[in-house]
N, C-alpha and C positions, 0 to 999 in steps of 0.2 A: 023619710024626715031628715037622715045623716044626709041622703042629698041634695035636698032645699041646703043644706049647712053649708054644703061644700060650693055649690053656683052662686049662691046668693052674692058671696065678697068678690066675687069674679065679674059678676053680673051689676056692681055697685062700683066696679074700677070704671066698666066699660062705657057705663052711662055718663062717669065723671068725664072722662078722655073724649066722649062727644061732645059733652057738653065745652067744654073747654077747646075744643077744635070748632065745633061751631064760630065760637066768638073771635076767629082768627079772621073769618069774613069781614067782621066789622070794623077790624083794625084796617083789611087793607079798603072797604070802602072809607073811612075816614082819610086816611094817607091819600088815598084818589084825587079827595075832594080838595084837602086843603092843598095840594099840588096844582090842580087844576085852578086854584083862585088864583094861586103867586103863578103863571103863564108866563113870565117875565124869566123863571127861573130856569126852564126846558130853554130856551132860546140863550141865554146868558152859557149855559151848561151845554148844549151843544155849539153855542157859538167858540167857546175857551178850547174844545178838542179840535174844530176846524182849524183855528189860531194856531195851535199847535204843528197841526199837519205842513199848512200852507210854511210855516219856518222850515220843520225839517224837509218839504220841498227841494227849499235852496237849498239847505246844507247837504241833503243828499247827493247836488250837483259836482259838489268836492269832496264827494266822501269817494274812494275806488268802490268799484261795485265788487271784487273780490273778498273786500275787506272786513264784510257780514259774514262768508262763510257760507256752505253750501248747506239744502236739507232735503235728503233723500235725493240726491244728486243733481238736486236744481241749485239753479243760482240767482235768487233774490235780486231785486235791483234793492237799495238802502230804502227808499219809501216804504217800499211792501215792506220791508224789517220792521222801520220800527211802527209800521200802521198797528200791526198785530201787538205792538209794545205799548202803542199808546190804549188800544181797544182795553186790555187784560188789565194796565195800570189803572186807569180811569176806571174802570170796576172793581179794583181793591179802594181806590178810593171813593168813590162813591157808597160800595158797601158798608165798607170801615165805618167811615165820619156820620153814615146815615144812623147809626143804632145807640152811637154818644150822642147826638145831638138831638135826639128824640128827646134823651133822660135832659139834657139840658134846657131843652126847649118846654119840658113838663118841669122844671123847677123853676125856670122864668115867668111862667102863666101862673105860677101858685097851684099849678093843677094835678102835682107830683105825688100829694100825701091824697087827694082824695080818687084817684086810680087805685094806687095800691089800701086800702080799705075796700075795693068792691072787693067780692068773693071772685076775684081772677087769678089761677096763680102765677108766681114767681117769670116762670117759666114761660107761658101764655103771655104775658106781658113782653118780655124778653123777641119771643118767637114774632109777636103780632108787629112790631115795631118795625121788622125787617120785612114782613112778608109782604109787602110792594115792592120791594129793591127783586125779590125772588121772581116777579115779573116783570118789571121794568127794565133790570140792571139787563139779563140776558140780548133781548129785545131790540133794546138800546145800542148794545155792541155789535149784533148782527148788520143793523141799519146803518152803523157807523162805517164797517168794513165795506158794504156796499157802497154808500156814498163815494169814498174812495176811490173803488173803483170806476164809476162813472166821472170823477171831478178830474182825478189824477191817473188816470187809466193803470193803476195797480191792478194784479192778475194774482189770482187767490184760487186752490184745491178747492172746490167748492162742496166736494164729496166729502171734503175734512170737517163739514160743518157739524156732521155727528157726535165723529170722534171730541171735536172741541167743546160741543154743548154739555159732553159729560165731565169732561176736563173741569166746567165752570161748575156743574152740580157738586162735585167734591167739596171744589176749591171754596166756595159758598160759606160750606158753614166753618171753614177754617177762618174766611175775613170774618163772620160774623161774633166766632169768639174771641178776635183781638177788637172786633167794636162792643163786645159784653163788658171786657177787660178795661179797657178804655171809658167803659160807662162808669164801672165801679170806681176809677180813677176821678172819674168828675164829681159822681158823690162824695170823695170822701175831701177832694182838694178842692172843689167849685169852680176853677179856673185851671188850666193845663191842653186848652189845645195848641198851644204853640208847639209844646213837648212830641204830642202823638204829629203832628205835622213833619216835624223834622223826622222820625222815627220814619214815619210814611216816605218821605223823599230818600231815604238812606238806605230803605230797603228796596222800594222799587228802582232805582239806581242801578245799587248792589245786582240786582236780578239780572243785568242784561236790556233795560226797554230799551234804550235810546244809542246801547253800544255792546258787541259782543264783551263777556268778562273776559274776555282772553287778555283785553288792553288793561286789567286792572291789575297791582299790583299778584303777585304769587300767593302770598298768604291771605288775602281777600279774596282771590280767587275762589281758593281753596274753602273758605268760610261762606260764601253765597253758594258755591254749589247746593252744599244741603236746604238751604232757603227751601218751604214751600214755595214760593212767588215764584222762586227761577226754576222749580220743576214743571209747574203750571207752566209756564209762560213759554219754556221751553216743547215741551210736549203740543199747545198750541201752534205754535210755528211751524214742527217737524208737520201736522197733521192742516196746516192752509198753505204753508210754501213748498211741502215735500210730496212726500205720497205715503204719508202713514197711515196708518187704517186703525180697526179698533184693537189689533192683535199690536200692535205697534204701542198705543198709546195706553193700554192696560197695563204694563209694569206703575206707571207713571201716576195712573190713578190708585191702583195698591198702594203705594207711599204714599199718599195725600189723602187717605183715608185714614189711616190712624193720627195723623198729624192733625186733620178736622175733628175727629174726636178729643183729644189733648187738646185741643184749643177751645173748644165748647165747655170740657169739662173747667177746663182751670177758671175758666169767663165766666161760666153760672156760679163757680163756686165762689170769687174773689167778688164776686156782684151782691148776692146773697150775705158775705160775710159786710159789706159795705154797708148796704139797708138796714142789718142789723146792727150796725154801730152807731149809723147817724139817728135808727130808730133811739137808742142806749143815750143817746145824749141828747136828743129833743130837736137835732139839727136836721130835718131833712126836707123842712122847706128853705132854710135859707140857702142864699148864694150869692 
């Protein structure tokens, strides 16, 4: 009988944690669907990364090809630099903005207070919103490097493709807690994507996409180093333009690992502390 005691609360977490994992299906079939109706948007969104490529093209033309910096004793031509810059940026942003703009797009439908009333938690909610970007986002950036190569004849480690998938697994849930953070920022202000925009532009900057930080001043140097963004982004470069493996790129995932947890935790918490506020004032359909 003390046994039944002892399983029983064991065996009442477990059911709940399926139960709850279950329902993560249905978030990402909805996100499927309503993606697949706006069609316009996949095209619009890879056409902006193409746009981009095709410019630093030219500028690549007058950039010195020294001027990137070797990795594993290869030498980059500028395209391949910053293709890998633009693939790793366009997936913090897309990550990012994907998980605020959820919460905001459920308090524009009116549809924000009657979600949270189903028996879904906190969390499940949180997790379900992203878990399309968790198959999309990777996917997306693979296709993107290849294109690349095909359009622009860029020459990519293709063996590094491991090492970098797990580079993005890390990195994942670190964007996903600065788009937590940024949720609870919209519920509690209604308006501030202009804010996390510019925040976005200054970090991925800062990181190196578009230019080695060597050319940035000394004390910003010194200040993006520790960036997750420019560890990630770094650690993918060494492992598509260099010949890094996974012995190479494991320090790089160890520090982006606790970084991803500090960023989940601070997100759920500052999230949760938001709903409870706007729940406290009666505010949490408006905007």
């Amino acid at each position: 009988m003390s046994t039944a005691g002892i399983r029983e609360p064991s065996v009442g977490r477990l059911a709940v944690v399926r139960a709850e994992s279950a329902k993560l299906s249905a978030f990402l079939r909805r996100d499927f669907l309503v993606a697949w109706s706006y069609r316009l948007s996949f095209v619009t969104d890879w056409a902006s990364m193409i746009v981009q490529v095709i410019v630093f093209n030219f500028v690549g033309k007058i950039v010195r090809v020294d001027a990137v910096g070797t990795f594993g004793g290869s030498q980059p031509t500028y395209m391949e630099y910053v293709a890998v810059g633009i693939a790793i940026s366009s997936f913090m942003a897309v990550g990012l903005g994907r998980v605020y703009s959820v919460i905001r797009q459920e308090q524009l439908q009116g549809t924000l207070e009657s979600l949270l009333l189903t028996p879904t938690a906190y969390t499940t909610i949180q997790m379900g919103s992203v878990v399309y970007d968790l198959v999309y986002v990777p996917v997306r950036t693979f296709i993107f490097l290849g294109l690349t190569t095909v359009v622009f004849g860029t020459s990519f480690n293709w063996s590094g493709l491991g090492p970098t998938l797990a580079i993005l697994l890390v990195f994942i849930p670190f964007v996903w807690g600065l788009g937590v953070l940024a949720a609870a920022w919209t519920l509690t202000f209604k308006r501030g994507t202009g804010v996390i925009g510019i925040v976005t532009t200054f970090v991925t900057i800062g990181a190196g996409t578009y230019f080695p930080t060597s050319v940035l001043p000394s004390w910003a140097e010194e200040v993006f180093r520790f960036s997750p963004v420019t560890i990630a982004l770094k650690a993918a470069r060494e492992a598509l333009l260099g010949t890094a493996g996974w012995a190479d790129t494991l320090p790089s995932i160890l520090v982006l690992v606790p970084c991803a947890i500090v960023s989940l935790s601070v997100g759920v918490f500052a999230f949760r502390q938001a709903l409870e506020r706007e729940r406290r004032r009666g505010t949490l359909g408006l905007y």
